[in-house]
C-alpha positions in Angstrom: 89.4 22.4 -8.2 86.0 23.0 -9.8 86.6 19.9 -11.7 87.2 18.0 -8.3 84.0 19.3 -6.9 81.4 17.9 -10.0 83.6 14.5 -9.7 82.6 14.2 -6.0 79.2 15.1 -7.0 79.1 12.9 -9.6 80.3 9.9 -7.1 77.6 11.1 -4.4 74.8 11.0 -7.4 75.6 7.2 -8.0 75.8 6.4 -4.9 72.4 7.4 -4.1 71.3 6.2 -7.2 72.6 2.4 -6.1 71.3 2.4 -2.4 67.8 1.4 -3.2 69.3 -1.6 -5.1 72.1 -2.5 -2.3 69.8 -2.7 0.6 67.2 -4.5 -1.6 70.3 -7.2 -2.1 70.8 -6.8 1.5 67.3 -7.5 2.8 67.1 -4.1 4.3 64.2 -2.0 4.0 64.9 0.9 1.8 62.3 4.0 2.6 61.2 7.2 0.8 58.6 9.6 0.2 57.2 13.3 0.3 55.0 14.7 3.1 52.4 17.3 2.8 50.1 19.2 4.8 46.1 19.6 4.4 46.3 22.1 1.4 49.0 19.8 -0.2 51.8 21.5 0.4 55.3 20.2 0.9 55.9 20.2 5.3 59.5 20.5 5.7 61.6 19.2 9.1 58.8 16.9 9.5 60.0 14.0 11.6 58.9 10.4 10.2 58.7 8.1 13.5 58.7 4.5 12.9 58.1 1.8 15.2 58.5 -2.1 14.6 54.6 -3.7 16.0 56.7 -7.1 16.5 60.3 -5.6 18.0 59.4 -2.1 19.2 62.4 -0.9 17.5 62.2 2.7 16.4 63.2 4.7 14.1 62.7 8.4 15.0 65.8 10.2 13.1 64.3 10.4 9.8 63.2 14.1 8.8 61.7 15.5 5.7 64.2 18.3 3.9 62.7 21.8 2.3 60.7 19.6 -0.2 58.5 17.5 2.5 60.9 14.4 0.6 62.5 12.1 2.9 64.4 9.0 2.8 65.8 6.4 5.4 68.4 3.3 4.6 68.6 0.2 6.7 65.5 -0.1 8.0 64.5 -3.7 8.9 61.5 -5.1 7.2 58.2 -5.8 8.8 54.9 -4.2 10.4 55.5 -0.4 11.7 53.5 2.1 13.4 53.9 5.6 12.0 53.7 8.6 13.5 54.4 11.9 11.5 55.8 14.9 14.2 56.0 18.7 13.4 57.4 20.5 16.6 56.9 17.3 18.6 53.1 17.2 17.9 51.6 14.3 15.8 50.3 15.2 12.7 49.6 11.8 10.7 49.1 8.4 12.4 48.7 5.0 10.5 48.4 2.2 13.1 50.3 -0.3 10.7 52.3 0.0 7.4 54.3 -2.9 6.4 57.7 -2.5 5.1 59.1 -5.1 2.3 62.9 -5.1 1.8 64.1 -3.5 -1.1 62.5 0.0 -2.0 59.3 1.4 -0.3 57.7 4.6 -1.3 55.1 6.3 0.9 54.1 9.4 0.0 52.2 11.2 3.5 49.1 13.6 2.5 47.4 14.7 5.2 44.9 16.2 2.9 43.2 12.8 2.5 43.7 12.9 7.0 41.9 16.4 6.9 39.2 15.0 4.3 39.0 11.8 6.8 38.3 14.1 10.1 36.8 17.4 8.6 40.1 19.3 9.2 41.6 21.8 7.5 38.2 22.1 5.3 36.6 24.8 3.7 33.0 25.4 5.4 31.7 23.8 1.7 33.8 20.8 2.2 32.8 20.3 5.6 29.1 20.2 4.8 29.9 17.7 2.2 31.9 15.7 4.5 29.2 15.9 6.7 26.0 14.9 4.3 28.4 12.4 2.9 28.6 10.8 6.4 25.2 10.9 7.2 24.4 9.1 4.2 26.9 6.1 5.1 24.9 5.9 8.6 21.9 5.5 7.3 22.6 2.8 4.6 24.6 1.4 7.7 21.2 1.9 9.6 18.9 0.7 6.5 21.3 -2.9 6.6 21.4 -3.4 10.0 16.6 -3.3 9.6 16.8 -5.1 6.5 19.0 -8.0 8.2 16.8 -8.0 11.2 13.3 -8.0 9.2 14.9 -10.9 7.7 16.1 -13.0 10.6 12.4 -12.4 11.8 10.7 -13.4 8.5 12.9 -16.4 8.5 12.6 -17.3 12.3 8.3 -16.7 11.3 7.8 -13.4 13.1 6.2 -11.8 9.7 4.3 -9.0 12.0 7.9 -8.3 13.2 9.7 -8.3 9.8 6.9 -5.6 8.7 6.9 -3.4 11.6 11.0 -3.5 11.1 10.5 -2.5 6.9 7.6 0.3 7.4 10.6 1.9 10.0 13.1 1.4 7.1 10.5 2.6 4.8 10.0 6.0 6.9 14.0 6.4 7.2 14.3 6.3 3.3 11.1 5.9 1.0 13.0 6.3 -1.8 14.2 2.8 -2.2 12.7 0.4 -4.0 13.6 -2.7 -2.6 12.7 -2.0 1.1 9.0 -0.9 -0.5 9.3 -5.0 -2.1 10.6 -7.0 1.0 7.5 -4.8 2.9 4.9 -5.7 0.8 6.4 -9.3 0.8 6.6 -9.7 4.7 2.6 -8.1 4.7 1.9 -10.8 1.8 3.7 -13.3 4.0 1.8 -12.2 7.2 -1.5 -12.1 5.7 -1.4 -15.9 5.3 -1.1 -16.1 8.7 -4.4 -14.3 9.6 -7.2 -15.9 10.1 -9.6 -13.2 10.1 -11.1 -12.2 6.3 -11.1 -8.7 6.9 -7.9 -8.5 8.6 -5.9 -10.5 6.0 -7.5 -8.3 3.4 -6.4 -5.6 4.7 -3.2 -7.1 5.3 -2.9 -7.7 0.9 -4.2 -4.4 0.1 -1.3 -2.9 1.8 0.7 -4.9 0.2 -0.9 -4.3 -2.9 -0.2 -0.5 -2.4 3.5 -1.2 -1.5 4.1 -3.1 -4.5 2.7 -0.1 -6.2 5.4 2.4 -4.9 8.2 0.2 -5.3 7.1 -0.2 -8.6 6.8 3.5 -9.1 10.3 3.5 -8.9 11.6 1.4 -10.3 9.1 -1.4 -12.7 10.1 -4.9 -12.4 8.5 -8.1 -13.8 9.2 -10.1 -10.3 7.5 -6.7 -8.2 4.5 -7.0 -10.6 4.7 -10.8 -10.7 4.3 -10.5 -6.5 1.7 -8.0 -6.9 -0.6 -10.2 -9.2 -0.8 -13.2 -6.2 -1.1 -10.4 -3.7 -4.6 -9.3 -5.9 -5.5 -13.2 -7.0 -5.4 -13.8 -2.7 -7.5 -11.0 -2.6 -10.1 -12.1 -5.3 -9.3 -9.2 -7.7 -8.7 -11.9 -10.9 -8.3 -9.2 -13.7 -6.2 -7.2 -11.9 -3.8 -10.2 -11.4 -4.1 -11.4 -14.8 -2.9 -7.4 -16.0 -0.2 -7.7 -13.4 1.0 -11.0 -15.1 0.9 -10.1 -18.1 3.1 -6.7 -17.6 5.6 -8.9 -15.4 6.1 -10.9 -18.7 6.2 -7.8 -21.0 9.0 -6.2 -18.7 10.8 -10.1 -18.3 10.8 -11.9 -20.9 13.7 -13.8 -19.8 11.2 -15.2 -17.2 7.8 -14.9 -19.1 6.9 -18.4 -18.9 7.3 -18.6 -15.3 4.6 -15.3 -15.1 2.4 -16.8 -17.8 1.9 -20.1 -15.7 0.9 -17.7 -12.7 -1.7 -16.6 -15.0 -3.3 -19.3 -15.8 -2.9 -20.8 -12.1 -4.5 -17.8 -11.4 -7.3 -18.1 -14.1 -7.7 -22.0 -13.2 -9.0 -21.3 -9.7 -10.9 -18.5 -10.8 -12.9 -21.0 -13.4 -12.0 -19.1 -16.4 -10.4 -22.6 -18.2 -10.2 -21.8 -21.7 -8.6 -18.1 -20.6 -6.0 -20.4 -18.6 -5.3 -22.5 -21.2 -4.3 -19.7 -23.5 -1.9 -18.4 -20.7 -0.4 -22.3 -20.2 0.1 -21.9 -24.0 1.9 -18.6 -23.5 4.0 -20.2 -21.0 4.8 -23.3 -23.4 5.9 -21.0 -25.9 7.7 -18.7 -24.3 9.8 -22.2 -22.8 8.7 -25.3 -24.1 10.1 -27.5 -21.4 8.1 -26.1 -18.8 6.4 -29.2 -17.7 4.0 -27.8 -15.5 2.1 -26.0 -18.5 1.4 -28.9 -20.1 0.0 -31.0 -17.2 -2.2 -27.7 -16.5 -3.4 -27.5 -19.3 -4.2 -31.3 -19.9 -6.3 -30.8 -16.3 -8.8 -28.1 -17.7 -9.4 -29.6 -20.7 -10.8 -32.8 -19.2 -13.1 -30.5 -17.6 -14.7 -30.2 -21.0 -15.5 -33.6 -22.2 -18.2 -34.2 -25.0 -20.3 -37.4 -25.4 -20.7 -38.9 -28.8 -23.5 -41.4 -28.8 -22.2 -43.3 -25.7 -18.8 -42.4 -26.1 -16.9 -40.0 -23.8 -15.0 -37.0 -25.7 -12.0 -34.7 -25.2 -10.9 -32.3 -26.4 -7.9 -32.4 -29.1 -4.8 -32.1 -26.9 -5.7 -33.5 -24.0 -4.0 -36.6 -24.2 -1.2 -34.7 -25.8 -0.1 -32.7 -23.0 -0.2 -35.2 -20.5 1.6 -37.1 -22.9 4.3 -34.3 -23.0 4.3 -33.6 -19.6 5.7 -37.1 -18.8 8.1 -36.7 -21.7 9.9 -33.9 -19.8 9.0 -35.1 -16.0 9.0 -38.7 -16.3 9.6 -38.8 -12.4 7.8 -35.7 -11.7 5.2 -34.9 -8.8 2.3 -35.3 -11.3 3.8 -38.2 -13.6 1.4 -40.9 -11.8 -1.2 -38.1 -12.1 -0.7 -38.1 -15.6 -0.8 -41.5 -16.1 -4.0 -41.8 -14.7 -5.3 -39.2 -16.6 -4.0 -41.3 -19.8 -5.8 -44.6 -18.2 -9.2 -43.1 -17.7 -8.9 -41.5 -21.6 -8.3 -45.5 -22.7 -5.2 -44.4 -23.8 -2.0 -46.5 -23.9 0.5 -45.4 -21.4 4.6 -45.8 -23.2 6.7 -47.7 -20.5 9.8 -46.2 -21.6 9.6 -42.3 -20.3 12.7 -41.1 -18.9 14.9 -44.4 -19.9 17.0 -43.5 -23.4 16.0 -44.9 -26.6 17.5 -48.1 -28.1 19.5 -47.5 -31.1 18.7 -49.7 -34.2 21.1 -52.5 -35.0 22.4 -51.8 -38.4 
């Protein structure tokens, strides 16, 4: 008899062991799992309510044994509602699960519910839970500003883009880039102003916002920004140092913040100063066109005369020369040419078209 009894246990193990694979071959759904209860401990005599979202047929006879494990056969793939019941109240709802056929395991902890809704929490987990929430809402909050500031900047409304940032500013000041997109809208909005002492005004808050953003967090673009927001405001040296820290912190980028510099230095006079900082910018990428034109403008602003003979000095014609090498086609190529013409210097026809290879 004992024999008997392990055979038929035996027989029930392999059955059990081949159901998953029999309804899989079937196209049934073949469902299991383990449910637990806030502190992660197995909830026996659960019931495990299923209800097809396209049929509305339901499954309701499927309970959890002494281990929280439970286990259902035959169920017919497709999107469910779930509802887990203990003593006929609902204790875990997901809206929609989708069943494949074959085996589907879905293991129910209503820890992760209770850390969801703040139940079942220690008084520490809670206030966690809590912080934790209020930090989502206010990066919500800070996205929903930062998109609005920018469908103002971009509809024009600048003085509406920077009352938007200074409110984002007060919610978090601890951000860098709302302190940037401020002092941008105010450097934006000061070109808009016609009065002097308003728009001045206008760049030295800027100019202080750049400052903070920069405080936390130094970037060549934020000092890059901060060096036109001083060059509008006629403070030249202080741009010039703000250039050259936005190349020392960017190299990748350094010629782009070396031309600023000597744009900068241009307009304030200072051409031999900008022509060092065109050089900069040619070395740190020699096919920035730009440079060389630049520079080719400020030296014929230094011409010498020998007997009755107009001078320039050495480069001049080179740059211009290079400038239509690279840009061929570029806003200042007929510039350039010019240039070249009033030098009496020949002008190559072939820029931009490829070179003819010899014959051999």
């Amino acid at each position: 008899m004992k024999r008997r009894i392990t055979f038929f246990m035996l027989v029930a193990l392999v059955l059990a062991l081949l159901a998953p694979m029999a309804w899989a071959q079937s196209g049934m759904a073949y469902v299991h799992g383990v449910v637990k209860d806030v502190k992660g401990v197995p909830v026996p005599g659960a019931v495990i309510q299923l209800i097809n979202k396209e049929n509305g047929r339901k499954y309701d006879n499927i309970k959890s044994d002494k281990s929280g494990e439970f286990r259902a056969l035959g169920v017919q793939p497709g999107a469910y509602v779930l509802n887990v019941l203990k003593n006929g109240q609902t204790i875990y709802h997901i809206d929609t699960t989708r069943l494949g056929s074959g085996e589907n395991s879905m293991d129910l902890d209503l820890s992760k519910e209770a850390a969801r809704q703040g139940a079942g929490l220690t008084p520490e987990q809670k206030k966690a839970l809590e912080e934790q929430d209020k930090e989502v809402n206010k990066i919500k909050g800070l996205n929903d500003k930062l998109a609005a500031a920018k469908a103002a900047q971009d509809g024009g409304n600048t003085q509406q883009a920077v009352q938007i940032l200074t409110e984002a500013s007060q919610i978090d000041a601890t951000q860098p880039v709302i302190w940037v997109l401020l002092a941008d809208a105010e450097r934006a909005m000061a070109k808009t102003q016609a009065d002097p002492t308003e728009r001045k005004a206008t760049y030295s808050r800027a100019i202080e916002d750049y400052k903070k953003a920069i405080a936390l967090k130094p970037m060549g673009a934020y000092y890059n920004n901060m060096g036109d927001a001083m060059a509008k405001m006629g403070d030249f040296d202080a741009a010039i140092a703000s250039y050259e820290q936005a190349a020392t912190l960017d190299p990748p980028n350094a010629a782009m913040y070396y031309f600023n510099e000597g744009a900068v230095l241009t307009n304030s006079g200072k051409v031999d100063l900008a022509n060092v900082a065109f050089d900069k910018a040619i070395a740190a990428d020699p096919s920035k066109a730009d440079a060389y034109y630049q520079k080719g403008i400020n030296l014929l602003q230094k011409p010498t005369m020998t007997g009755n003979k107009v001078e320039y000095p050495p480069g001049t014609a080179e740059s211009f020369k290079k400038y239509l090498e690279l840009q061929p086609n570029g806003p200042f190529a007929e510039g350039a040419k010019a240039m070249l013409q009033q030098m009496g210097q020949e002008i190559e026809t072939n820029y931009g078209k490829p070179k003819a290879t010899k014959k051999k």
